[in-house]
N, C-alpha and C positions, 0 to 999 in steps of 0.2 A: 513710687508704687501706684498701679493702676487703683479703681474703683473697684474693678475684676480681681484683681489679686486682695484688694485690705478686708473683701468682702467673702472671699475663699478665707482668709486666715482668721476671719473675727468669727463666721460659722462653724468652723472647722471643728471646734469649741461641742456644739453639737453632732457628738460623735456616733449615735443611736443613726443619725440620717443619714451623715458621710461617711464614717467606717462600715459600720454593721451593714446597711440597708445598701451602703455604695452610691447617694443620691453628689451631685454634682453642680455646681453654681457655674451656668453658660452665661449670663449678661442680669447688670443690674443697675436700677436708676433711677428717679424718678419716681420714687414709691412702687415700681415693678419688680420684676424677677422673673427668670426663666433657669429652669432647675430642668435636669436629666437624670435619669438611671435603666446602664445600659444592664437589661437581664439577663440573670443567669436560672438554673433549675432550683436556686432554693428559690427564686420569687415566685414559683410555679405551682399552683396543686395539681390535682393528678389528672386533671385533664388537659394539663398545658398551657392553661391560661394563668395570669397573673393573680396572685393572692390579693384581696381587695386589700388589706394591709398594708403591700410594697405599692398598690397606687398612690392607698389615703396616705402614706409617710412621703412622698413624695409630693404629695401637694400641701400639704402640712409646713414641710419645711419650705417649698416656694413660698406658699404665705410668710410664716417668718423671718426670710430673708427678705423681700419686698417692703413689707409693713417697720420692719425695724433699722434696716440699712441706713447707717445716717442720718435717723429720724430718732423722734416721742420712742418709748418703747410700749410697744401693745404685746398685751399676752391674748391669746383666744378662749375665747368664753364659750364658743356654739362653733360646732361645724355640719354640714350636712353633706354628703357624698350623693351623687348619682353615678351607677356604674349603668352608661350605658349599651358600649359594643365590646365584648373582648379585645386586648390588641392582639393583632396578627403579627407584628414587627417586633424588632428584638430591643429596640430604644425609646423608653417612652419618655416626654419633654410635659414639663409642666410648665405653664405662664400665670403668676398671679399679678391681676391689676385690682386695684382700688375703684368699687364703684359709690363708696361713702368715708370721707376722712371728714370725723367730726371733732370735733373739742376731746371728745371723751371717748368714743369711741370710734370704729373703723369697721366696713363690712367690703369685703373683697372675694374676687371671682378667680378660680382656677379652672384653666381648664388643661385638660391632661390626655394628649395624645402619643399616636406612633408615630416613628416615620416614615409609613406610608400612607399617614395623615388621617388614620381612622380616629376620629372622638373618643377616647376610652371611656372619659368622665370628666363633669362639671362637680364642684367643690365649691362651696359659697363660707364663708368664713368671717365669724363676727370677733372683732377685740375690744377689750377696754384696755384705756392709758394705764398704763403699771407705774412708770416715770416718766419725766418730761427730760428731754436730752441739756 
């Protein structure tokens, strides 16, 4: 079994981001993560853009699958979202990388695009050690 596949079936587990929301583990490793969710009209309010909701679960779980994958287990303590341009595309990819893995804590960067590669949002995410693997 791949990295790709034990890391689909250990998240999976989090059925809020992969059933309900439809969020998607494209590649993982390294303490990163790249997560997807392709939209549909309930991600949508009534202007056609995406519900800040379906981005922030979206980078929520990239962070949690990066931060946790065969590592310490961190839980998130702080999150802060920036929405900066609506997407205009129907797929939006989140990448969470680690820009602090300390003893006890962790502070990591998502950023959350289309793919016509418009910026949707940056996502910065702090954790504390829950357990150690």
């Amino acid at each position: 079994m791949t990295d790709l596949e034990r890391a689909r079936a250990v998240f999976s587990r989090i059925t809020y981001a992969t059933e309900v929301t439809g969020c998607v583990i494209e590649a993982v490793g390294d303490g990163r993560a790249t997560c997807s969710l392709t939209l549909t009209d309930a991600h949508r309010i009534g202007l056609g853009i995406p519900m800040g909701g379906a981005v922030f679960t979206l980078a929520d779980f990239a962070f949690a699958v990066a931060s946790n994958f065969d590592r310490d287990v961190y839980l998130s303590t702080g999150a802060e979202i920036r929405f900066l341009t609506p997407a205009k595309g129907r797929v939006l990819t989140a990448e969470a990388a680690p820009v602090h893995l300390g003893r006890r804590t962790c502070l990591y960067e998502v950023t959350v695009r289309d793919e016509l590669g418009t910026l949707v949002s940056l996502v910065t995410v702090s954790g504390s050690l829950a357990r150690k693997r």
